[in-house]
mmJSON file of the N, C-alpha and C atoms, coordinates in Angstrom:
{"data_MODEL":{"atom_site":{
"group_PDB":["ATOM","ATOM","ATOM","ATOM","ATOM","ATOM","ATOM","ATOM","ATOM","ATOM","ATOM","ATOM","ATOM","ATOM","ATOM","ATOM","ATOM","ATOM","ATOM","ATOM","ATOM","ATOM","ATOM","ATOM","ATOM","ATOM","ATOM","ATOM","ATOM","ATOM","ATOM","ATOM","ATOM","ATOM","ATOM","ATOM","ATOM","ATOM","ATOM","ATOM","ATOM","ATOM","ATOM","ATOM","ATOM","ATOM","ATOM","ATOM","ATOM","ATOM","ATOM","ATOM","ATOM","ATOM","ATOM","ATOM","ATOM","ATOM","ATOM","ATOM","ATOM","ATOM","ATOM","ATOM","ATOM","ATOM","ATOM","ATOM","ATOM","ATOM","ATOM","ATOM","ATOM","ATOM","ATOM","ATOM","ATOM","ATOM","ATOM","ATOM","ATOM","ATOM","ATOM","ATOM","ATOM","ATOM","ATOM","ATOM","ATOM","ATOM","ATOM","ATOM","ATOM","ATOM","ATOM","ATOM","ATOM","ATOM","ATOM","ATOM","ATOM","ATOM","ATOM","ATOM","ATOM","ATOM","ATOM","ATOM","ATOM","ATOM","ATOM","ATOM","ATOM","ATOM","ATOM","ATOM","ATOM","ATOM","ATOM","ATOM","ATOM","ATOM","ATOM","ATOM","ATOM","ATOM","ATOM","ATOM","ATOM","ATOM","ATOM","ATOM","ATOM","ATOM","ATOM","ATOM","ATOM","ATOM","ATOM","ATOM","ATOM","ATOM","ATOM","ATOM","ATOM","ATOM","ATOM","ATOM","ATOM","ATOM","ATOM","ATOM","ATOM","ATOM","ATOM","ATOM","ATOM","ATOM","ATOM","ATOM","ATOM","ATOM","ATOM","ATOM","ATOM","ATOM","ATOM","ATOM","ATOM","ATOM","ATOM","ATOM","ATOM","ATOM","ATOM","ATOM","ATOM","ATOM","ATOM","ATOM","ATOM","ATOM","ATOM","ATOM","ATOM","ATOM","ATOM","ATOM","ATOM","ATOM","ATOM","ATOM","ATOM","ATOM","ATOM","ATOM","ATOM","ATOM","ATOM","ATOM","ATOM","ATOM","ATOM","ATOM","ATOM","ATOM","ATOM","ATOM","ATOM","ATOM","ATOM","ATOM","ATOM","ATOM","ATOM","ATOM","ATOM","ATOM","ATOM","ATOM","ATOM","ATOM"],
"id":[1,2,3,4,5,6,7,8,9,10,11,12,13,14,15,16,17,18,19,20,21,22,23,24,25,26,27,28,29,30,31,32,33,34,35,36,37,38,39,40,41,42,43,44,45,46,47,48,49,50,51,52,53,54,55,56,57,58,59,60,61,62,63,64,65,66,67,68,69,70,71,72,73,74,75,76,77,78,79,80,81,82,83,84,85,86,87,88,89,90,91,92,93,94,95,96,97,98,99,100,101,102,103,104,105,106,107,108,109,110,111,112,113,114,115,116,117,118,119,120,121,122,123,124,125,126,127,128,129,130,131,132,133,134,135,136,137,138,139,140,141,142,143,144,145,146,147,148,149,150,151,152,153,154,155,156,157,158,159,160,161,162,163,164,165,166,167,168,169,170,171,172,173,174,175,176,177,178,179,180,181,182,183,184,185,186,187,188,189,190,191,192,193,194,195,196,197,198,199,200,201,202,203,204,205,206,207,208,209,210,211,212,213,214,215,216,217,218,219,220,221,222],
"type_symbol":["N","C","C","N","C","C","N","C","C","N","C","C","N","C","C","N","C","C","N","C","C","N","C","C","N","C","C","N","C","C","N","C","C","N","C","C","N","C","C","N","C","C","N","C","C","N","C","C","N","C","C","N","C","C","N","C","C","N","C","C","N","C","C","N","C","C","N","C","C","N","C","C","N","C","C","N","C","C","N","C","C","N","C","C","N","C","C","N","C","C","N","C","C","N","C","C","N","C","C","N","C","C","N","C","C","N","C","C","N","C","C","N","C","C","N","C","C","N","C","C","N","C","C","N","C","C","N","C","C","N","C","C","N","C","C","N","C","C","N","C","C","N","C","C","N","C","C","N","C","C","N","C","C","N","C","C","N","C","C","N","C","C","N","C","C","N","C","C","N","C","C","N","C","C","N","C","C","N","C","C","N","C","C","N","C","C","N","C","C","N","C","C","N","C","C","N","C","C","N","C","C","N","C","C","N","C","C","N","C","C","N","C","C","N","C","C","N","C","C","N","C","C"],
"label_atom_id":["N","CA","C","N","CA","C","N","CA","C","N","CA","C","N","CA","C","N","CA","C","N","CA","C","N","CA","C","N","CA","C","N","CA","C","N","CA","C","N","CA","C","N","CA","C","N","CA","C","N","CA","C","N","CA","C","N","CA","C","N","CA","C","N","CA","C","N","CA","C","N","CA","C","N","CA","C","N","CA","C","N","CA","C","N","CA","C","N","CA","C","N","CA","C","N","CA","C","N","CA","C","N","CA","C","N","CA","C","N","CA","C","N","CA","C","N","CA","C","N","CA","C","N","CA","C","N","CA","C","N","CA","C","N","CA","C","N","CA","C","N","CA","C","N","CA","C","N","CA","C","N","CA","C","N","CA","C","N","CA","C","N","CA","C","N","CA","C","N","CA","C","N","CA","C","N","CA","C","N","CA","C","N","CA","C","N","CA","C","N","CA","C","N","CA","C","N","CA","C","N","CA","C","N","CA","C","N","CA","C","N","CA","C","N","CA","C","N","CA","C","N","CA","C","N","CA","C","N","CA","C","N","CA","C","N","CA","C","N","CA","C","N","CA","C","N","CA","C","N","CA","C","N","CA","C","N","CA","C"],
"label_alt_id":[null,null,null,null,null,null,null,null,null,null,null,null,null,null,null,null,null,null,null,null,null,null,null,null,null,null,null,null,null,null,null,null,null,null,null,null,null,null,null,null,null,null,null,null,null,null,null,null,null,null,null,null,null,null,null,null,null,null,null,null,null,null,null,null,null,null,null,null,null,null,null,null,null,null,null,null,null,null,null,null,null,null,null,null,null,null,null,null,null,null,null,null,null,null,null,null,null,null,null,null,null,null,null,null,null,null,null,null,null,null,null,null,null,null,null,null,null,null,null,null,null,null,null,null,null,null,null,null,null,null,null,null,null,null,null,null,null,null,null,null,null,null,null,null,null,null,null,null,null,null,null,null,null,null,null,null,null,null,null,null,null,null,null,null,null,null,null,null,null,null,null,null,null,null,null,null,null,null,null,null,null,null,null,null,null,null,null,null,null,null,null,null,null,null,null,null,null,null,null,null,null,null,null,null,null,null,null,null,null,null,null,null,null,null,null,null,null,null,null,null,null,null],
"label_comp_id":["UNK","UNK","UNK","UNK","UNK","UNK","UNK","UNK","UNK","UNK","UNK","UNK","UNK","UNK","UNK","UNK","UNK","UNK","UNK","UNK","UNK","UNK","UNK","UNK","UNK","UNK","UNK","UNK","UNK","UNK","UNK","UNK","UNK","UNK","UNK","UNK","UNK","UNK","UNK","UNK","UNK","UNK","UNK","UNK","UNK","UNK","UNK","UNK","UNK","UNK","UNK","UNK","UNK","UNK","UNK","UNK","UNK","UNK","UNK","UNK","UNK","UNK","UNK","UNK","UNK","UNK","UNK","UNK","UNK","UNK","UNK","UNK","UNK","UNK","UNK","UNK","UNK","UNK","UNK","UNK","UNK","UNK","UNK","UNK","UNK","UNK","UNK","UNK","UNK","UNK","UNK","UNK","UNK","UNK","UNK","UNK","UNK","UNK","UNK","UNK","UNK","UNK","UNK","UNK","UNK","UNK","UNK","UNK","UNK","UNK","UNK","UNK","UNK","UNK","UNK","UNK","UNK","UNK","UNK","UNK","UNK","UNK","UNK","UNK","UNK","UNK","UNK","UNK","UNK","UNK","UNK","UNK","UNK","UNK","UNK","UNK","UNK","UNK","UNK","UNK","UNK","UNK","UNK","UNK","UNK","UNK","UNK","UNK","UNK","UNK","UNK","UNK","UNK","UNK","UNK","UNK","UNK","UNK","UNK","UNK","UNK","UNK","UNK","UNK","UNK","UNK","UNK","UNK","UNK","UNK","UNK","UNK","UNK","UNK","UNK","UNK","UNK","UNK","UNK","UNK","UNK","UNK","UNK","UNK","UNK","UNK","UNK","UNK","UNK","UNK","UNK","UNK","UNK","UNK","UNK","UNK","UNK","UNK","UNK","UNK","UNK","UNK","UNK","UNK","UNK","UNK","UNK","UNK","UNK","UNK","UNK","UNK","UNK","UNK","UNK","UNK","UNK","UNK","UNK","UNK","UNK","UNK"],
"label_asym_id":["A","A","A","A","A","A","A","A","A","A","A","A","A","A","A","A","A","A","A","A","A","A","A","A","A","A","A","A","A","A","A","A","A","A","A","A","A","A","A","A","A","A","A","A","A","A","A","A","A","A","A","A","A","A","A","A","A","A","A","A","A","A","A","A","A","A","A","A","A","A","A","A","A","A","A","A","A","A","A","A","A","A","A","A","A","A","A","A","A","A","A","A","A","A","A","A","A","A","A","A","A","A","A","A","A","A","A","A","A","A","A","A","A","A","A","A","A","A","A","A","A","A","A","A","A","A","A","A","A","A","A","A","A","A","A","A","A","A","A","A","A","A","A","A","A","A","A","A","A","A","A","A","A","A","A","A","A","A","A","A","A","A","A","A","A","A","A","A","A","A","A","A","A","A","A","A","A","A","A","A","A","A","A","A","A","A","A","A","A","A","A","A","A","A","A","A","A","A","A","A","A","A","A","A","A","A","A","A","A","A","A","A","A","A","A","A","A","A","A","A","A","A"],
"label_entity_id":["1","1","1","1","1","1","1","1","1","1","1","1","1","1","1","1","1","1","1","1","1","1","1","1","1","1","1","1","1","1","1","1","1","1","1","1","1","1","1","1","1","1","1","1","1","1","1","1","1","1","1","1","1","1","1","1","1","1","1","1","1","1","1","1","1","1","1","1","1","1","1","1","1","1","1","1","1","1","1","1","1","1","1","1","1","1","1","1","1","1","1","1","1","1","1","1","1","1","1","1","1","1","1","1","1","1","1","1","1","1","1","1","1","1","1","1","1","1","1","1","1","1","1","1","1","1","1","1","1","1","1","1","1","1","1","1","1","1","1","1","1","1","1","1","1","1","1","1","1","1","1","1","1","1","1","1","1","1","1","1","1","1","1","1","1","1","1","1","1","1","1","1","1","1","1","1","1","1","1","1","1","1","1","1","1","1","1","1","1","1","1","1","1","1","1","1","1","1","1","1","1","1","1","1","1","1","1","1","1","1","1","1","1","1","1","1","1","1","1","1","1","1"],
"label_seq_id":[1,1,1,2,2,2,3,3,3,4,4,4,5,5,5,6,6,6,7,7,7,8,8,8,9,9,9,10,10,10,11,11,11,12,12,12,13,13,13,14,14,14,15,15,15,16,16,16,17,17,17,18,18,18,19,19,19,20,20,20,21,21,21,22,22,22,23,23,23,24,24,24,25,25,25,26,26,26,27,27,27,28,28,28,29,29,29,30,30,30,31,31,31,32,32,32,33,33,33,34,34,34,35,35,35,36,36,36,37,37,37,38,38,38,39,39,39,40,40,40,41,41,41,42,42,42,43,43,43,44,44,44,45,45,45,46,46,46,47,47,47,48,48,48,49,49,49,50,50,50,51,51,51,52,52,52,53,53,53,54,54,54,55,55,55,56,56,56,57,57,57,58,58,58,59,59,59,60,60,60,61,61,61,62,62,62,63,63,63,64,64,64,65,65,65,66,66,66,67,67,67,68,68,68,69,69,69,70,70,70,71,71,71,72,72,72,73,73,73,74,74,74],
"pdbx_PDB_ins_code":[null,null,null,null,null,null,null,null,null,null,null,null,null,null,null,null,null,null,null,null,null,null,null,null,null,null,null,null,null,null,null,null,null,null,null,null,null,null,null,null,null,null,null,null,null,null,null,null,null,null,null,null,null,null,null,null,null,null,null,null,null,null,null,null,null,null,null,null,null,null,null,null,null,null,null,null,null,null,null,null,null,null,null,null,null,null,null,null,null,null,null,null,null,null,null,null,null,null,null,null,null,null,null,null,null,null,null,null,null,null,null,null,null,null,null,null,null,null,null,null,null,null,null,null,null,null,null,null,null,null,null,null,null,null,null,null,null,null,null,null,null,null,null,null,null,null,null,null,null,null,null,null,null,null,null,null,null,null,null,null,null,null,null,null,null,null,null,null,null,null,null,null,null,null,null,null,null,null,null,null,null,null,null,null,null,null,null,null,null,null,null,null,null,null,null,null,null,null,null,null,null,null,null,null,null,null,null,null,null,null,null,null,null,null,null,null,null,null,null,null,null,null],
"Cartn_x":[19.544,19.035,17.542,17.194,16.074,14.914,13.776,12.623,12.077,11.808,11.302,9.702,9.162,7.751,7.248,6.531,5.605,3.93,4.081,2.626,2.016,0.862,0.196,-1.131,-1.421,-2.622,-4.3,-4.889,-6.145,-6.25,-6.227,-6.134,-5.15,-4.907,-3.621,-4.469,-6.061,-6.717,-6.489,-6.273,-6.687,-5.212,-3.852,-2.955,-2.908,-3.352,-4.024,-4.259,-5.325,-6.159,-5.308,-4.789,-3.845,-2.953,-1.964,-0.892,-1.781,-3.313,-3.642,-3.972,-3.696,-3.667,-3.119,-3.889,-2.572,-1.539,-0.654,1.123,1.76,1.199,1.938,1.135,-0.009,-0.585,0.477,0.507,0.365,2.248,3.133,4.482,4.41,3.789,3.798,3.06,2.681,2.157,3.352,3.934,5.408,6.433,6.834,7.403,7.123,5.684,5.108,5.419,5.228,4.811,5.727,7.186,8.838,9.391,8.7,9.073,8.479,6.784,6.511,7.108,7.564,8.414,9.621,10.054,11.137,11.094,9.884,9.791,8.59,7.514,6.167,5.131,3.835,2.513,1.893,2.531,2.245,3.126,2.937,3.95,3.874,2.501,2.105,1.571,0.582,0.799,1.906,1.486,-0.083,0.574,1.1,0.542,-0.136,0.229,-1.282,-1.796,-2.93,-3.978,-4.466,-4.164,-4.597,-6.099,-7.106,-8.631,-9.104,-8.176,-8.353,-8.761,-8.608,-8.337,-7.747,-6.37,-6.105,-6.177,-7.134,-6.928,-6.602,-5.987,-5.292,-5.833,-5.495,-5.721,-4.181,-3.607,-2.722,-3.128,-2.917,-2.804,-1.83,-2.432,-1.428,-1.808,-0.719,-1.416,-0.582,-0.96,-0.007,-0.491,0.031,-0.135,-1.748,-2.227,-3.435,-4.627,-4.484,-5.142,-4.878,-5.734,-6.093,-6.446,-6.134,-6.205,-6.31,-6.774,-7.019,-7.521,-5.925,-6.222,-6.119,-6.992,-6.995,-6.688,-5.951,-5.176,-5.272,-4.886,-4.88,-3.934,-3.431,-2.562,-2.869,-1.942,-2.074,-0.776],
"Cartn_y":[-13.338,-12.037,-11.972,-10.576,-10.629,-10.131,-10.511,-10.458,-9.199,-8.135,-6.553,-6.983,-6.579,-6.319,-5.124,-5.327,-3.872,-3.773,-2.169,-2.067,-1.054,-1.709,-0.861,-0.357,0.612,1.428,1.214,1.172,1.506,1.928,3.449,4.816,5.553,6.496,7.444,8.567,8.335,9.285,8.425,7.603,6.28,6.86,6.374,7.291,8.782,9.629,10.972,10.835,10.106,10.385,9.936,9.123,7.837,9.218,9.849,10.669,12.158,12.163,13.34,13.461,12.422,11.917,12.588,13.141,14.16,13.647,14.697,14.309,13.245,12.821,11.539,10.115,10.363,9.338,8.928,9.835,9.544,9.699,10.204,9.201,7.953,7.778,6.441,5.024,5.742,5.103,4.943,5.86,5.598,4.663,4.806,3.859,2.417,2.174,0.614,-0.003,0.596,0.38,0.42,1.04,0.948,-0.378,-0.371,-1.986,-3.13,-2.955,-4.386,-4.297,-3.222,-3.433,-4.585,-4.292,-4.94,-6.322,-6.474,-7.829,-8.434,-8.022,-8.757,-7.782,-8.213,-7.427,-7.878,-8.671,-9.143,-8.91,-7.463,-6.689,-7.808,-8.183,-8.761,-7.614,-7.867,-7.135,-6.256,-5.339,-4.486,-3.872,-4.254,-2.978,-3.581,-4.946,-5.668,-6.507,-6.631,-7.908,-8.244,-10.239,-10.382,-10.492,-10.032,-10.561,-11.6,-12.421,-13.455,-13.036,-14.438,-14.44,-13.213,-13.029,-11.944,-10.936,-9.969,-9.056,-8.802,-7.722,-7.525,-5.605,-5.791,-4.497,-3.641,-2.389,-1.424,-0.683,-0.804,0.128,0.947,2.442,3.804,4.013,4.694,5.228,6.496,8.075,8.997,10.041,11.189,11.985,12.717,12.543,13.276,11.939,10.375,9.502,8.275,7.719,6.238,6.148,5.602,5.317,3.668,2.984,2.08,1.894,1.258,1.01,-0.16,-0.726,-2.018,-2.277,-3.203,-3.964,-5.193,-5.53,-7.174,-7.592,-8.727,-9.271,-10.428,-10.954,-11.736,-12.139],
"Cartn_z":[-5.953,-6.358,-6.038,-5.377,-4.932,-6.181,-5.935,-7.321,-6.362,-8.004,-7.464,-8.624,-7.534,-7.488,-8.286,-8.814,-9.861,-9.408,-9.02,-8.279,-9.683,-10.275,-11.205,-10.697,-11.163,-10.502,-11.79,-11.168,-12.008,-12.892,-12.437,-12.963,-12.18,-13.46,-12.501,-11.453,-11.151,-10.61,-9.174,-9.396,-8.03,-7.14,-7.881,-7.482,-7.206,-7.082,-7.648,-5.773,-5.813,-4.686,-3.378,-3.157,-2.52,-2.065,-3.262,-2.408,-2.27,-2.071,-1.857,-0.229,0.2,1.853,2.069,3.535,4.427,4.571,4.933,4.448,4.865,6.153,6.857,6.436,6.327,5.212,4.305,3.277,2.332,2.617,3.047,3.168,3.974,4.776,4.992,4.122,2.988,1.853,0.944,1.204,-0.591,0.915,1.633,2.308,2.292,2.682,2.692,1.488,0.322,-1.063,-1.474,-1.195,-1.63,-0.867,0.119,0.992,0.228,-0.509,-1.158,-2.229,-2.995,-4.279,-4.086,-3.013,-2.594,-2.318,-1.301,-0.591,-0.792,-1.781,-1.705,-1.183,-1.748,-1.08,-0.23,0.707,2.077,3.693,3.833,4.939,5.85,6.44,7.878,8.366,9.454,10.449,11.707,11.697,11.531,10.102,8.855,7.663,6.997,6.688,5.738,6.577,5.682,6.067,4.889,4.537,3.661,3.649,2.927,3.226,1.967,1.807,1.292,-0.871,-1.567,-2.865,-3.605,-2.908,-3.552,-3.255,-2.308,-1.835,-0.763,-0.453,0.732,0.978,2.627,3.054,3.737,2.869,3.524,4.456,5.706,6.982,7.135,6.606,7.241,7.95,9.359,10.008,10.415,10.674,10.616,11.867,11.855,12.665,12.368,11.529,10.907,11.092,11.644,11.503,10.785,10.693,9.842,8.534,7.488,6.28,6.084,4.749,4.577,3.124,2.184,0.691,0.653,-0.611,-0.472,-1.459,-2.108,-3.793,-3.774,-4.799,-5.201,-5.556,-5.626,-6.258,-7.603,-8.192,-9.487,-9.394],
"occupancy":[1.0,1.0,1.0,1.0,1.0,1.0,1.0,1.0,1.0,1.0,1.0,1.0,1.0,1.0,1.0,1.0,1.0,1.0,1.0,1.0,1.0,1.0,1.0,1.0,1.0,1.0,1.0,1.0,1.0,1.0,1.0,1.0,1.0,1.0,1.0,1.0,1.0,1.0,1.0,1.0,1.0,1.0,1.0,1.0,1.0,1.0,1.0,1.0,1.0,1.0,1.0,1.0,1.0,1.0,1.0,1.0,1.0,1.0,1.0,1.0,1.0,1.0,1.0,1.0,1.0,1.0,1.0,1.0,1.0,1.0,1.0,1.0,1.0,1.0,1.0,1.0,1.0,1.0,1.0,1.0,1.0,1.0,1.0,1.0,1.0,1.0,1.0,1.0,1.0,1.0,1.0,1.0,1.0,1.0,1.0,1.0,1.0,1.0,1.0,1.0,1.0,1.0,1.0,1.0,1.0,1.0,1.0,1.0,1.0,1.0,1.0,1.0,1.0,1.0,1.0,1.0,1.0,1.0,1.0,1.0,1.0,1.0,1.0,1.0,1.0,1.0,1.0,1.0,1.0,1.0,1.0,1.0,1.0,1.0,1.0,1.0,1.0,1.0,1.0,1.0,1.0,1.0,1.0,1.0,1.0,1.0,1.0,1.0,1.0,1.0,1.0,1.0,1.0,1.0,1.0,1.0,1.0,1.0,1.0,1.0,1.0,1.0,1.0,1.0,1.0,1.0,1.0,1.0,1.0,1.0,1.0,1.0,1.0,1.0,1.0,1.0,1.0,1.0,1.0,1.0,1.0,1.0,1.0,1.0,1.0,1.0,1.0,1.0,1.0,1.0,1.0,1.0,1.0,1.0,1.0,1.0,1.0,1.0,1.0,1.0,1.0,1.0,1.0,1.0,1.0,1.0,1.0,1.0,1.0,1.0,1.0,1.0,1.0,1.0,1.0,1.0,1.0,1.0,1.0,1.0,1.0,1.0],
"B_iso_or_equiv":[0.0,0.0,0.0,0.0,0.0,0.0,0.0,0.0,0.0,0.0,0.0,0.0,0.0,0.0,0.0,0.0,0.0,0.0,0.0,0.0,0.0,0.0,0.0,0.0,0.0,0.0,0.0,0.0,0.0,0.0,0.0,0.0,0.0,0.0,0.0,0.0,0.0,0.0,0.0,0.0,0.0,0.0,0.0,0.0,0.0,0.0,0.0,0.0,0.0,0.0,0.0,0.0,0.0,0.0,0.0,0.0,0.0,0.0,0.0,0.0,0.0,0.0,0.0,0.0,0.0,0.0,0.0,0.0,0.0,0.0,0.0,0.0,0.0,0.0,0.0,0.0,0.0,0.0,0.0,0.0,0.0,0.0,0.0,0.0,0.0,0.0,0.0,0.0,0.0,0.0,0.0,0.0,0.0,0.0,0.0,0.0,0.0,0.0,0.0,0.0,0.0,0.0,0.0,0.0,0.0,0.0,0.0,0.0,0.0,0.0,0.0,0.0,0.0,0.0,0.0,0.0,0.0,0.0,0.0,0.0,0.0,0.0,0.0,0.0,0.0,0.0,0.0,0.0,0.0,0.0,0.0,0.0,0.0,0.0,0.0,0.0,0.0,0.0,0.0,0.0,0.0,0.0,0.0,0.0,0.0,0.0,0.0,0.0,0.0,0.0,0.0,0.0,0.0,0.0,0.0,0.0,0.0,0.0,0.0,0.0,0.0,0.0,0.0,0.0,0.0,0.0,0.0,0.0,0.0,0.0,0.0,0.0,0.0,0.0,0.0,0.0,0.0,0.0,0.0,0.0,0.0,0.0,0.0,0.0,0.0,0.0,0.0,0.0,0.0,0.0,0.0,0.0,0.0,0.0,0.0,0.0,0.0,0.0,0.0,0.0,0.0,0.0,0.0,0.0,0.0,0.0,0.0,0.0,0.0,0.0,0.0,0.0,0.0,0.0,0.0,0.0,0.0,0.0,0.0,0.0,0.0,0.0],
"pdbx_formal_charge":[null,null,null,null,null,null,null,null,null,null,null,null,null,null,null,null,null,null,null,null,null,null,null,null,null,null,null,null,null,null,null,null,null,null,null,null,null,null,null,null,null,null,null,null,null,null,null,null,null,null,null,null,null,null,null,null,null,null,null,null,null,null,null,null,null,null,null,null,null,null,null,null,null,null,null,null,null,null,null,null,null,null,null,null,null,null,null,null,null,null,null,null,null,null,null,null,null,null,null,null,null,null,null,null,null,null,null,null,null,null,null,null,null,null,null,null,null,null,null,null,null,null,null,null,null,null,null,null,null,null,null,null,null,null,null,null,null,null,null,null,null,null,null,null,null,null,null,null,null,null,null,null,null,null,null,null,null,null,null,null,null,null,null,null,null,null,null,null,null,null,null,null,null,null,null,null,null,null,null,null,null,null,null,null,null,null,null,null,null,null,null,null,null,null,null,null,null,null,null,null,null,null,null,null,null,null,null,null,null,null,null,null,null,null,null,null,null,null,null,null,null,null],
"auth_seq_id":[1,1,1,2,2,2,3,3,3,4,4,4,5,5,5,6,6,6,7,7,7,8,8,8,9,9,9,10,10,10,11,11,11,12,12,12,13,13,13,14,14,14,15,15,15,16,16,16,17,17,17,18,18,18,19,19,19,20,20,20,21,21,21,22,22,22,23,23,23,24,24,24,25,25,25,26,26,26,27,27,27,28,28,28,29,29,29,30,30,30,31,31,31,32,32,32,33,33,33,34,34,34,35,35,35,36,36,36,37,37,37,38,38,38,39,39,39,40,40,40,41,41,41,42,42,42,43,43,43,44,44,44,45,45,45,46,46,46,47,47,47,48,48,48,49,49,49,50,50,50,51,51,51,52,52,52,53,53,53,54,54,54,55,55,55,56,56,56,57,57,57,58,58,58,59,59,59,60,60,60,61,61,61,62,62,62,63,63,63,64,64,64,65,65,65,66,66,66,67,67,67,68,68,68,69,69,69,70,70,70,71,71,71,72,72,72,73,73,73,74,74,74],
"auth_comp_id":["UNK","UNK","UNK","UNK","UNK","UNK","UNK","UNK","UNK","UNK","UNK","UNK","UNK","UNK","UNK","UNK","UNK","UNK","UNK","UNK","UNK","UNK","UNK","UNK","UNK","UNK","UNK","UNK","UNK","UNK","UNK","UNK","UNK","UNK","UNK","UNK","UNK","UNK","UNK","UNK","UNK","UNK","UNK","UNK","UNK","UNK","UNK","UNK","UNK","UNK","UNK","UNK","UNK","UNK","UNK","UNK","UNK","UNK","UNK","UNK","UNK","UNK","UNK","UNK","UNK","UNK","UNK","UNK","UNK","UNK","UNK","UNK","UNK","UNK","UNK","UNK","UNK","UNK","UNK","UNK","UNK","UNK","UNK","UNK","UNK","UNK","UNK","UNK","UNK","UNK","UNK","UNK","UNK","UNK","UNK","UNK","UNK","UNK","UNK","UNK","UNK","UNK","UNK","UNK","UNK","UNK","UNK","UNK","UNK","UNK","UNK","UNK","UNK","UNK","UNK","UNK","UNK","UNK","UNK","UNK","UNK","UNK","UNK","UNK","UNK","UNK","UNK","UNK","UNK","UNK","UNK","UNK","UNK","UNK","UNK","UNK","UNK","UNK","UNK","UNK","UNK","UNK","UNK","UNK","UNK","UNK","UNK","UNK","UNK","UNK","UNK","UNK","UNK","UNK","UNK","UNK","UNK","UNK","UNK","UNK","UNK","UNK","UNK","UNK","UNK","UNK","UNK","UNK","UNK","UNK","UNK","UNK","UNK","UNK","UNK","UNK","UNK","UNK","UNK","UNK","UNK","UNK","UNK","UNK","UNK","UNK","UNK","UNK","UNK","UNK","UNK","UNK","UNK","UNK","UNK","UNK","UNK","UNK","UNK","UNK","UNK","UNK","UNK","UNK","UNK","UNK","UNK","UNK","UNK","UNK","UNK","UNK","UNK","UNK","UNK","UNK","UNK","UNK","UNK","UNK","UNK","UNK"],
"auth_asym_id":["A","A","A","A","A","A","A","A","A","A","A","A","A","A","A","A","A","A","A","A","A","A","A","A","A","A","A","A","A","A","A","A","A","A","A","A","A","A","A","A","A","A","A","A","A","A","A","A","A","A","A","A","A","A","A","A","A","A","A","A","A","A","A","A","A","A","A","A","A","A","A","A","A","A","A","A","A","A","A","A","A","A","A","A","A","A","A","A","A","A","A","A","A","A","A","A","A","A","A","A","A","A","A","A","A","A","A","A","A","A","A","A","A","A","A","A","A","A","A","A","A","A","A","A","A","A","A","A","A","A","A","A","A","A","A","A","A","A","A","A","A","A","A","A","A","A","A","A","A","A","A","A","A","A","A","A","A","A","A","A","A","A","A","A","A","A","A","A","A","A","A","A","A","A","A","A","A","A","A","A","A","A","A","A","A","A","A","A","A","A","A","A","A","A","A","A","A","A","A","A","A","A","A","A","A","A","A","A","A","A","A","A","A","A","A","A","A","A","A","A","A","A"],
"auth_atom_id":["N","CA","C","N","CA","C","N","CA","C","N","CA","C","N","CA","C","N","CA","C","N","CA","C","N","CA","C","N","CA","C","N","CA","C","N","CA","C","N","CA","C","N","CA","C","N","CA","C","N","CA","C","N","CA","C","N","CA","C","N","CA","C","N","CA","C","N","CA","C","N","CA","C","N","CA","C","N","CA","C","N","CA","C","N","CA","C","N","CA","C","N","CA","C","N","CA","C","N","CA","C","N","CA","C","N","CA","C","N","CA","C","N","CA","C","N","CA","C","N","CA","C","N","CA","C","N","CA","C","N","CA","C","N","CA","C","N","CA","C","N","CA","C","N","CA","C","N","CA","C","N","CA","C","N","CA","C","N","CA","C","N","CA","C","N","CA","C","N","CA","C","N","CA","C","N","CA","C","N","CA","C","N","CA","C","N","CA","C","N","CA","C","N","CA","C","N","CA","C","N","CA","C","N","CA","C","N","CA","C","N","CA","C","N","CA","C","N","CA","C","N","CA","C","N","CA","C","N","CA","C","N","CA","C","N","CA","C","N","CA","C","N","CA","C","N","CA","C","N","CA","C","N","CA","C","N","CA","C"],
"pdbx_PDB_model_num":[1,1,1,1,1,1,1,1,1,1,1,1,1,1,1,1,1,1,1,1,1,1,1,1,1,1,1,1,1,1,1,1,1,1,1,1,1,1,1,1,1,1,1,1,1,1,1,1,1,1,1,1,1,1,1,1,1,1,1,1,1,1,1,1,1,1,1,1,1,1,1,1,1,1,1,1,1,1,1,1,1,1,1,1,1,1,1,1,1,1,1,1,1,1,1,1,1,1,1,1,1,1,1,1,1,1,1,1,1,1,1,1,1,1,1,1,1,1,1,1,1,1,1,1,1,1,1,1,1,1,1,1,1,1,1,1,1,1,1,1,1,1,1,1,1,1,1,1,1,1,1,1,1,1,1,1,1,1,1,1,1,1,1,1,1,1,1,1,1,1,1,1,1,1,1,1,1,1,1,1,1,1,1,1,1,1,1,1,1,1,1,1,1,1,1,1,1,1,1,1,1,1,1,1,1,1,1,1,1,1,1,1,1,1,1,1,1,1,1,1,1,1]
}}}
């Protein structure tokens, strides 16, 4: 049985802002983030990059451009 992952936010403003990404942003944000629920907060490249102790960098990228959130793990 596979172990499901829980992504908690800051603030619910932090989320707020995250799906206020233009539209393809910000679905290609609930996609990535339905995938680490699933499998871990380490996609690989190109959607993460870990930048070491814990934090890591999400790469969207959509029809409107480039985005770039960054989280942690514990």
């Amino acid at each position: 049985m596979a172990m499901e992952h829980v992504i908690s936010y800051y603030s619910e403003t932090v989320l707020e802002d995250i799906l206020a990404l233009p539209d393809t942003l910000a679905a290609r944000y609930v996609v990535l983030t339905r995938r680490m629920v699933a499998v871990g907060p380490n996609l690989g490249e190109p959607h993460t990059q870990a930048m070491g102790n814990g934090l890591f960098e999400l790469r969207l990228k959509g029809a409107e451009g480039i985005a770039r959130v960054f989280y942690c793990t514990w």
